[in-house]
C-alpha positions in Angstrom: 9.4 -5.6 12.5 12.3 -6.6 10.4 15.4 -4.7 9.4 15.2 -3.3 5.9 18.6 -4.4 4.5 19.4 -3.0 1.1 21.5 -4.3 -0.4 41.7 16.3 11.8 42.8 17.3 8.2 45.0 14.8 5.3 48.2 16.5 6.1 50.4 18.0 3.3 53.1 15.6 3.9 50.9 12.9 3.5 48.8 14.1 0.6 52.2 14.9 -1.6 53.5 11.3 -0.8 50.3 9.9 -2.1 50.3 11.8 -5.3 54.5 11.3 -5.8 53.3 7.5 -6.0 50.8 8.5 -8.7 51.4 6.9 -11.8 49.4 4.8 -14.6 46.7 5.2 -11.9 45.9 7.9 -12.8 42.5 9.7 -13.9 41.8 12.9 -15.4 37.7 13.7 -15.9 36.1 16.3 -17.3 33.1 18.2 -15.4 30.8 20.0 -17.5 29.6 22.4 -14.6 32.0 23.9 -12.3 31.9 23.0 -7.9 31.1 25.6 -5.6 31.7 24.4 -2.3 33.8 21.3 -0.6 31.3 21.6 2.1 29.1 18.4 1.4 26.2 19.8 3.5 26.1 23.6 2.1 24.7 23.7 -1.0 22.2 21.9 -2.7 23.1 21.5 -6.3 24.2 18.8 -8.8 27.6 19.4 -9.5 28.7 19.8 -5.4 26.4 17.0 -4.7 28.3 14.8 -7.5 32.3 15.9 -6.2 30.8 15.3 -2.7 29.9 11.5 -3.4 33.5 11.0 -4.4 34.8 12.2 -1.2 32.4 11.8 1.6 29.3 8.6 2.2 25.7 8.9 3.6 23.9 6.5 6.3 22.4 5.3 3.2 23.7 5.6 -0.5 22.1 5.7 -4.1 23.0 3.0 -6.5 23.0 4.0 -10.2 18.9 4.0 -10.3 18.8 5.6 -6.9 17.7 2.7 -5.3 18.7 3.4 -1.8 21.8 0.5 -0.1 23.7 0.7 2.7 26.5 2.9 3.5 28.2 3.8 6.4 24.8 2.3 7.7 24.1 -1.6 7.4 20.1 -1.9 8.2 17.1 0.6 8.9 13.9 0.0 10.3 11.1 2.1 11.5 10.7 1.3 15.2 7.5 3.2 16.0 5.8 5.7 13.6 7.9 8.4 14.7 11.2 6.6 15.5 13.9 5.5 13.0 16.8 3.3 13.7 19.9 2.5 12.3 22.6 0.1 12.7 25.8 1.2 12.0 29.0 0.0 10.1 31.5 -1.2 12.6 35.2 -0.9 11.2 35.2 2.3 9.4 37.8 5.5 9.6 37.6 8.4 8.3 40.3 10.3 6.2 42.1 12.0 9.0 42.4 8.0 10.5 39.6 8.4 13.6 36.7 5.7 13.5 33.5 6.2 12.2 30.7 6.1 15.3 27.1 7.4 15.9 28.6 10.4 17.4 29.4 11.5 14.1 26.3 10.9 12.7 24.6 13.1 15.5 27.4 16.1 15.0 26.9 16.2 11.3 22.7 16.4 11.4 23.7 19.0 14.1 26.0 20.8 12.3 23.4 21.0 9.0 22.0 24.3 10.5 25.7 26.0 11.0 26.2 25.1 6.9 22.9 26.3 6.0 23.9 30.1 6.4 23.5 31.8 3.8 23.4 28.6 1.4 21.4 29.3 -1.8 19.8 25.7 -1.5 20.2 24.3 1.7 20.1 20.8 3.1 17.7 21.9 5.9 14.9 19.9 4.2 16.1 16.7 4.3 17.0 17.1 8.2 13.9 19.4 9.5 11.8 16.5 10.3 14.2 15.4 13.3 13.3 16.7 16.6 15.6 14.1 18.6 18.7 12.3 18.0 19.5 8.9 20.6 22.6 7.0 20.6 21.6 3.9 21.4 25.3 2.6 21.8 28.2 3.5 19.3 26.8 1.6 16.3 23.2 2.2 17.1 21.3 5.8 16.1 17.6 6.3 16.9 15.8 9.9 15.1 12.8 10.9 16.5 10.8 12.9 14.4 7.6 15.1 15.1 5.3 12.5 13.1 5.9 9.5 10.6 8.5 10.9 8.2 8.5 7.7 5.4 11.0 9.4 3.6 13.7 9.6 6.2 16.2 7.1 4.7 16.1 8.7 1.2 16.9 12.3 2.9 19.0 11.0 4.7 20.7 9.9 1.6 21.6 13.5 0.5 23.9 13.7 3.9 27.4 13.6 3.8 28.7 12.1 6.9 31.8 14.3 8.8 34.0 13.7 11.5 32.4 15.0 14.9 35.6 17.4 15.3 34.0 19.4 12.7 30.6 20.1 14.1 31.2 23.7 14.6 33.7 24.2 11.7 32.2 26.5 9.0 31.5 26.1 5.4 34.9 28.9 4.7 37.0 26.7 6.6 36.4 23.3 4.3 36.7 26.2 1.2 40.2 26.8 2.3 40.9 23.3 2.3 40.8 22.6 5.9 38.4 19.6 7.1 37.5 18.4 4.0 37.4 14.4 5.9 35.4 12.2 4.7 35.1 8.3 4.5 34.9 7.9 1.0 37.1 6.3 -1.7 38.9 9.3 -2.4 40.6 11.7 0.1 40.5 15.6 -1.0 43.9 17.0 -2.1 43.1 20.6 -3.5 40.4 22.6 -5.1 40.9 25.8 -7.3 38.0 27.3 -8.2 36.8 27.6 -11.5 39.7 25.2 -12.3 39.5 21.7 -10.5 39.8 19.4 -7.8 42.5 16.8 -7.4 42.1 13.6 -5.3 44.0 11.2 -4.1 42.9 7.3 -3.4 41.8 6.7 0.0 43.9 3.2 0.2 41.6 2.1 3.3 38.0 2.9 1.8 35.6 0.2 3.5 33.4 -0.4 -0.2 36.8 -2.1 -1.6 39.7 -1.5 -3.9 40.4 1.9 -5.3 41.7 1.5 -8.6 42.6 5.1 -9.2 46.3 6.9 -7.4 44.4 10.1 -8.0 41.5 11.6 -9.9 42.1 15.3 -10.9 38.8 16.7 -12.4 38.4 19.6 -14.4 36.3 22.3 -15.0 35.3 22.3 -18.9 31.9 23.9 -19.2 32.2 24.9 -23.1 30.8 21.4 -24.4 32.7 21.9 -27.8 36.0 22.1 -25.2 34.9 19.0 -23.5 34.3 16.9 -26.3 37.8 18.0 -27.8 39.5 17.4 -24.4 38.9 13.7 -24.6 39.1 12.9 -28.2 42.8 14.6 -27.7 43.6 12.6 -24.8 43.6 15.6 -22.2 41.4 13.8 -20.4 39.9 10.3 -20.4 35.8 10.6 -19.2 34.0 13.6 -19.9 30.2 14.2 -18.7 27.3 15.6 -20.2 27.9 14.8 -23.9 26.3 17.2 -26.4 23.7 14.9 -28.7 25.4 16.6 -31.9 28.6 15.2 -30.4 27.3 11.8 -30.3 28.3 10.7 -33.3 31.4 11.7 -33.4 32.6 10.1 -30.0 30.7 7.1 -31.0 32.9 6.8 -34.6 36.6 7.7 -32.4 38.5 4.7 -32.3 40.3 6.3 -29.4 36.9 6.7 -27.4 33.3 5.3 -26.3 29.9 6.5 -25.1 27.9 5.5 -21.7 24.3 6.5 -21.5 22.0 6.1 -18.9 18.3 6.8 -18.5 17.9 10.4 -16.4 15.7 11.2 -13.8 15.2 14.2 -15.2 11.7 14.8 -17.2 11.3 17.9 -19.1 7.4 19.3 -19.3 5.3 22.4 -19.2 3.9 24.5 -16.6 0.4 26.2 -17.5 -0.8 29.0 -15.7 -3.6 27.6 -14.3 -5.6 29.6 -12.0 -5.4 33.6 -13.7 -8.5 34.5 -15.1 -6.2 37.0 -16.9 -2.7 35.7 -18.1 -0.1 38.0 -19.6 1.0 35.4 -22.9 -1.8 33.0 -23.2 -5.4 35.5 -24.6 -8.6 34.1 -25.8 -10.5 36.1 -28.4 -12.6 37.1 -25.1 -9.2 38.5 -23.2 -9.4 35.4 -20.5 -6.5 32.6 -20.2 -7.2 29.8 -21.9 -4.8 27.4 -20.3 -7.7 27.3 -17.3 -9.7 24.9 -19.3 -8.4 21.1 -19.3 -9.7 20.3 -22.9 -7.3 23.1 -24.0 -4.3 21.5 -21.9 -5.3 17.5 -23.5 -5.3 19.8 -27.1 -1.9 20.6 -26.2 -0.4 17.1 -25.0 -2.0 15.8 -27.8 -1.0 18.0 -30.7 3.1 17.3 -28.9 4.8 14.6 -31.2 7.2 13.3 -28.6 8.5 10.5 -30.6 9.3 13.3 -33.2 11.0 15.4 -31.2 13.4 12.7 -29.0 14.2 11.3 -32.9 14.7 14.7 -34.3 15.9 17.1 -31.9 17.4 15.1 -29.5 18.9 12.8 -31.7 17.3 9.6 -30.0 18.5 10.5 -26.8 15.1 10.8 -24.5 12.4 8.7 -23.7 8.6 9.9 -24.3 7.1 10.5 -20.7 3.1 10.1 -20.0 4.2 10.9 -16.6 6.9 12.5 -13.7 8.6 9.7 -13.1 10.4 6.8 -15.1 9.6 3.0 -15.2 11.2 1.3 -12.3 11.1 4.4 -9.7 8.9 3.9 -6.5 5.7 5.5 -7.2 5.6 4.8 -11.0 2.0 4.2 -12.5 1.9 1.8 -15.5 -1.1 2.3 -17.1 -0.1 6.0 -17.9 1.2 6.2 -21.2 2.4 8.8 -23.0 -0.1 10.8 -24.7 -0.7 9.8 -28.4 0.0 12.6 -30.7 -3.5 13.3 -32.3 -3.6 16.2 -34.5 -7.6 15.9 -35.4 -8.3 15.0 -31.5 -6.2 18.4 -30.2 -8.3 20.3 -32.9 -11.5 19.0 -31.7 -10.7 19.4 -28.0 -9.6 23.4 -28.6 -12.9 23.7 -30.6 -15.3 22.5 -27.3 -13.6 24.4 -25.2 -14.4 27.3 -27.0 -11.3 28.1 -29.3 -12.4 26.8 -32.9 -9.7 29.3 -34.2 -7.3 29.2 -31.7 -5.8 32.1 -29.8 -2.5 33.9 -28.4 0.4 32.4 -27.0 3.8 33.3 -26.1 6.0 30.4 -25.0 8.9 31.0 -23.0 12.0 28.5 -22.2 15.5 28.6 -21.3 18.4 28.2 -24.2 21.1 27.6 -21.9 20.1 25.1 -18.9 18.9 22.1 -20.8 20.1 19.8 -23.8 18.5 21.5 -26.9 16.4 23.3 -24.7 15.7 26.0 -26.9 15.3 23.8 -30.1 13.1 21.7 -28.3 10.8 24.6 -27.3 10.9 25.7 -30.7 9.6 22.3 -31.9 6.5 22.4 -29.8 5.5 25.9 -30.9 5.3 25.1 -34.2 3.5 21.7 -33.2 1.3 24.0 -31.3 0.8 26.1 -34.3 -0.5 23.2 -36.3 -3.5 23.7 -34.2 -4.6 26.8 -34.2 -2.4 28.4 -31.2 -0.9 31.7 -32.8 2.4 31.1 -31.2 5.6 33.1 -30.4 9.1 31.8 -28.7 10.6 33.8 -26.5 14.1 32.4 -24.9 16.3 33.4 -22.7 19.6 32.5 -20.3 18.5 30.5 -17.2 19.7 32.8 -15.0 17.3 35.3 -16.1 14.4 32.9 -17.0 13.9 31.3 -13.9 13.6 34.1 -11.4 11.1 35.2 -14.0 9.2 32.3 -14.2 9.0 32.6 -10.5 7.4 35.4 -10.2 5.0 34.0 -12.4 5.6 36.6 -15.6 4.9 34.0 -18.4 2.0 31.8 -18.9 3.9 29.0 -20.7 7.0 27.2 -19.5 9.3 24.5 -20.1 11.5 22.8 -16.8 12.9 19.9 -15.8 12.6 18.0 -12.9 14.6 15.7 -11.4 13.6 12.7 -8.6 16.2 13.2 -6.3 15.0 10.9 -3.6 14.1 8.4 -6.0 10.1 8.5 -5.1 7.7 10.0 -7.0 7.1 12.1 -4.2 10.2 14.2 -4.8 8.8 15.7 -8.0 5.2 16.0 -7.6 5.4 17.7 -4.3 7.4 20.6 -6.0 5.6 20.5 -8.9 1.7 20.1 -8.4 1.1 20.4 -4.8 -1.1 23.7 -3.8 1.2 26.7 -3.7 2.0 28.0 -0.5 4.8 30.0 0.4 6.1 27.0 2.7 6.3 25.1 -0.1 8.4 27.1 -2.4 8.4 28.4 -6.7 7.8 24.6 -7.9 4.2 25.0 -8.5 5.0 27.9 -11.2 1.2 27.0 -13.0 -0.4 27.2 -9.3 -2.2 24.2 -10.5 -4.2 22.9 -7.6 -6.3 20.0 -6.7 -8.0 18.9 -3.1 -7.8 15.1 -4.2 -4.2 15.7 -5.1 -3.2 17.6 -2.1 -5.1 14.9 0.4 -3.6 11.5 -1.6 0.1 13.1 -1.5 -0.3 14.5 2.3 -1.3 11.5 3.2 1.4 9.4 1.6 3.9 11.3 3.0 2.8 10.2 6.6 2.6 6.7 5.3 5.5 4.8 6.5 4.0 1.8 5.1 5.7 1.0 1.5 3.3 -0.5 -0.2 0.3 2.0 1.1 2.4 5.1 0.4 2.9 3.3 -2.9 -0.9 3.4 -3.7 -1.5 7.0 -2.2 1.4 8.2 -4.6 0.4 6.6 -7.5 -3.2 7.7 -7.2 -2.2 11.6 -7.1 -0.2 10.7 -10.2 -3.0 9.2 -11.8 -5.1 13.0 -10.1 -2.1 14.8 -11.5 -1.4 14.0 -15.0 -5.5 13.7 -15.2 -5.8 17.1 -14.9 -2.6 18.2 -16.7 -1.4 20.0 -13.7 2.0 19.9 -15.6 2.1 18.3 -19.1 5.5 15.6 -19.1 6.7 15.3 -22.3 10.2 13.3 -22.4 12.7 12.2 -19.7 16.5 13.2 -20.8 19.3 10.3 -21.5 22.7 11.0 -19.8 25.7 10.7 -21.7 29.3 10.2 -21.0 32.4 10.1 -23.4 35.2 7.2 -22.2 38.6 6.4 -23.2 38.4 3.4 -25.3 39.9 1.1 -22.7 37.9 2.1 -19.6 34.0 1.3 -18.6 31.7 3.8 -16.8 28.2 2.7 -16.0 26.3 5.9 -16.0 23.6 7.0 -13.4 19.9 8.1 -13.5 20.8 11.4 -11.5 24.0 12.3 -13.8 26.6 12.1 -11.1 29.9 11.3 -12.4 31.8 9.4 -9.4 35.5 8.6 -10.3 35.3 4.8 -8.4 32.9 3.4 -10.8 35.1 3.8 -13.6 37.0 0.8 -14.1 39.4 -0.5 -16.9 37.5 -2.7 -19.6 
């Protein structure tokens, strides 16, 4: 079989020579969500995994789509069904000036575990499947896994690769400061938290010239504060650009917008399998949302090319489905659903609700863009039908626990494809529940033919058979309404006039794409 080719501590002498240099090079971003941890393998959440890609590389990286190409590793191939291999960039050195080898590979999946402690998220999952680790010779890793684990590379992805001096150092340690190494284009400096981090070019980064002295990012969550901050020059890239804002950044002389197609896909989850739900009530007392002609009523009566004009101000794409064009696992021939006021009417009336019934809808009004105006929007599209509806929002610290525990019968989430297969969402999202599997499946929708075509393409290390198995439980999935998608968010950045930033499907903001014009 072929190779798949795609394409100790900085010291503080050191450090404050580097940033003494510092001069026109310099870059000053704006983070709309604050870091947590310098420890690339401790917690899994956007804004750690974001500063992490600025300082540290995987085996494998994620181009702007999240196409997977190499990174510290060259090639990849599946030697047996439950034996990976990978071939290894020769000529590498990490931060603190040692050179990169497998035995820093196999120290860092070792040390996962040791990170994991008490991590809210961990990065267990994309490391449980090894059972083995080989060094073939210092360039050459094998992984033996239990049984065929296709999605290796991709988790693998999500790793952060450390020096093997810090297998046993512990997540507090990089916190303070100490053994933040990478081999990345920018070496770590400080972090204050709740403040910022400061880095400083990495003058021997392997992936080419660094074009920035140092990169100080700051913490601005208030989005009114972010805006403002680069429109008065404070800073010169902000992220996650409010769609009221838009306009405004787009009419600056001193400023420009980059957008890129997300990942993300907002939709609903139906309780599906409650005889008696507490916020969706029939004129009998059962749950409606059981029935599929009541979920096609409700995917029909949504006018997503209404509400991405209107409440998101353009920015979102209508989704018939989890995953966007171009992302493995994609199925072309589903659409998004036609908004069909007269079919949604005649669907609720078979199913037995001529006159409608009850319904609560509950959403967050903090975690999403608009997410609270956009949950308003359906309700009353809802309402057009016959659904007696009330909104009920709430913070997203208190709404998703809730949700979890299953106390609503109607919500709106987002999902994001993090390993850039469809896999990655409807795993989560429609497989059976079980408590193995986690609070994904909030709706507990559940579907033998599902379960068997998804289980089965995820011991399919074949591409273009795990292809076919994925995009048939898509096509089982989105049948059935397991989840209804309705639109896939558009991230947006805000650029000083004279630099370029090409954005990314999963939002990251990483300081050595951005580039003068």
């Amino acid at each position: 079989m072929v190779y798949k080719s795609l394409l100790s501590t900085v010291t503080a002498i050191a450090v404050a020579a580097t940033v003494s240099t510092a001069s026109a090079a310099d870059l000053k971003i704006g983070l709309g969500a604050a870091v947590s941890s310098m420890d690339p393998l401790f917690y899994v959440i956007g804004s750690n995994s974001a500063m992490a890609r600025n300082i540290f590389d995987g085996l494998i990286n994620q181009d702007d789509k999240q196409q997977l190409k190499p990174g510290l590793a060259l090639a990849w191939k599946p030697v047996d069904d439950t034996t990976w291999e990978f071939k290894l960039r020769q000529g590498v050195k990490f931060h603190d000036g040692s050179d990169f080898t497998a035995e820093d590979v196999a120290a860092t999946i070792r040390r996962v575990p040791l990170a994991s402690q008490n991590s809210p998220s961990s990065f267990m999952r994309y490391v449980s499947e090894i059972k083995d680790i080989v060094i073939v010779d210092p360039f050459t890793i094998r992984f033996k896994t239990a049984a065929a684990a296709p999605l290796l590379p991709s988790n693998l992805s999500r790793i952060g690769i450390l020096p093997k001096s810090l297998e046993t150092t512990p997540s507090k340690a990089l916190n303070d400061g100490n053994g933040v190494i990478g081999t990345g284009p920018f070496k770590f400096v400080k972090w204050q938290p709740g403040d910022g981090v400061v880095l400083a070019g990495n003058a021997a980064y392997w992936g080419g010239k660094v074009a920035w002295d140092t990169v100080t990012f700051k913490f601005i969550t208030n989005a009114t504060s972010r805006v403002a901050a680069l429109l008065a020059g404070d800073v010169d890239l902000i992220e996650d650009v409010p769609t009221a804002d838009l306009g405004t950044i787009a009419k600056n002389a001193k400023a420009r917008l980059a957008s890129a197609g997300s990942n993300r896909v907002m939709y609903l989850h139906m309780d599906q399998d409650r005889e008696v739900s507490p916020f969706a009530v029939g004129p009998d007392g059962k749950n409606p949302l059981r029935d599929v002609r009541v979920r096609r009523a409700m995917s029909k009566a949504i006018n997503r090319n209404l509400l991405v004009e209107r409440i998101m101000d353009g920015q979102g794409v209508p989704a018939g489905q989890l995953v966007p064009d171009g992302y493995f696992g994609y199925v072309p021939a589903l659409k998004p659903e036609t908004f069909d006021l007269d079919g949604a009417k005649k669907l609720l009336a078979e199913a037995g609700y001529p006159n409608g019934f009850d319904m609560t809808f509950h959403a967050s009004n903090d975690r999403y863009p608009n997410d609270e105006k956009v949950a308003q929007a359906i309700s009353q599209m809802f309402a057009r039908i016959g659904i007696k509806m009330k909104v009920e929002t709430m913070p997203a610290a208190v709404y998703f626990p809730r949700a979890s525990k299953r106390e609503f019968s109607l919500i709106m989430g987002g999902a994001a494809v993090e390993t850039g297969e469809s896999s990655g969402v409807l795993g989560p999202l429609l497989a059976t529940f079980t408590q193995a599997t986690g609070q994904g499946n909030r709706g507990r929708y559940s579907n033998p033919k599902f379960d068997q075509a998804l289980q089965t393409a995820m011991k399919t290390v074949d591409d273009a058979k795990r292809e076919t198995l994925l995009r048939d439980a898509m096509t089982q999935g989105m049948g059935d309404l397991g989840v209804i998608p309705v639109f896939f968010l558009l991230n947006n950045w805000g650029v000083r006039a004279d630099l370029a930033y090409q954005g990314r499907a999963d939002g990251y903001t990483l300081a050595h794409d951005v580039t003068s014009k």
